[in-house]
N, C-alpha and C positions, 0 to 999 in steps of 0.2 A: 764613300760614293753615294749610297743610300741620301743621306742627309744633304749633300749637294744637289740631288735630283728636287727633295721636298726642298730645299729655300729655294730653288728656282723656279718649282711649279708654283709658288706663294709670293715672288715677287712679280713673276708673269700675271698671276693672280689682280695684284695691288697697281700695276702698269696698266694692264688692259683694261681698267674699269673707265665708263663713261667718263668725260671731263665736265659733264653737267651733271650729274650723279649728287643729289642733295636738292637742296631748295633753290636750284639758281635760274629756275625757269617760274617763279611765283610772281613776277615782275609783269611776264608774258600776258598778252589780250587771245584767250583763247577762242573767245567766239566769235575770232575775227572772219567775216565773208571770202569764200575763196575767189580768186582773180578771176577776171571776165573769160581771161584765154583758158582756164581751168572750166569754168561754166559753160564758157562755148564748145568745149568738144565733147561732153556730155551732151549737145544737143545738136552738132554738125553733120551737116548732110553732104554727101557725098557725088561726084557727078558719074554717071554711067550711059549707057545706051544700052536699050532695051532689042537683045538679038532673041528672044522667043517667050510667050505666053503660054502655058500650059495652064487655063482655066477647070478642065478635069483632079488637076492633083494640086491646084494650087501655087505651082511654082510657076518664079519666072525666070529665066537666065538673063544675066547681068555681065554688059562688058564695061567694067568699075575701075575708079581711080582706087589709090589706096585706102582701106578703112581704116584709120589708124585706130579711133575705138577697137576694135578686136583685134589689132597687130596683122592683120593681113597684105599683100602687094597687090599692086593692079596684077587685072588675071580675068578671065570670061568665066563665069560659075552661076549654077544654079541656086536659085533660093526660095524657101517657105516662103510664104507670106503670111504676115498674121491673121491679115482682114484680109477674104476674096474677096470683098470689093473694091482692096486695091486696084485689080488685077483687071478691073474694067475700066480705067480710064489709060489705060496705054496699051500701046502696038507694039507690032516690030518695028526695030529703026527709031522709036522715040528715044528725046534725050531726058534723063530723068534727074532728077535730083534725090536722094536715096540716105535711109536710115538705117541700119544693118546692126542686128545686137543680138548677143548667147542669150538664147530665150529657151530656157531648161535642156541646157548642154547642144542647144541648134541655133545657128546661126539661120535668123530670120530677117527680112524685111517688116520694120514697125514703123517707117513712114516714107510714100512716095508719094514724090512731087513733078507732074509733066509739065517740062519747059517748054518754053514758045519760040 
């Protein structure tokens, strides 16, 4: 029984190994440029309406589409901002255009944009 255990852990072993496993990827262009839709959402902004400005503490609450950069759903929430001088070219009730990113473990506004 013993011995049936080890050739099974050893062909499980020799089974599971990658199927590119050796030089079969030396062929490949690794420095290839990543795709526009890849680059674009590294730098997509988001649409929200701006329901309140707290220029005291910095924050503004945001009623936001999804950010998909941080995985989160549309939802009304508060946020940092990085620059307060964001926080001076919008009101309440403006529609904004919006950059949202984990800026050491907080979720920050680091770019807004007031629509017209």
């Amino acid at each position: 029984m013993k011995k049936l255990i080890v050739a099974s852990a050893a062909c499980a072993t020799v089974f599971a190994a990658p199927a590119f496993a050796g030089d079969d990827m030396a062929g490949m262009n690794m420095t290839a440029k990543p795709s526009a839709a890849k680059a674009s959402s590294k730098t997509a902004l988001t649409d929200a309406e701006v329901k309140k400005v707290d220029a005291a503490t910095g924050m503004v609450t945001l009623k936001h589409a999804a950010l998909e950069n941080v995985g989160m759903p549309p939802m009304t929430m508060a946020f940092k901002a990085k620059d307060a001088a964001l926080l001076k070219q919008v009101h309440e009730g403006d529609k904004v255009k919006v950059r949202v990113e984990n800026v050491d473990g907080n979720l920050t506004i680091v770019k807004l944009e007031k629509q017209s």
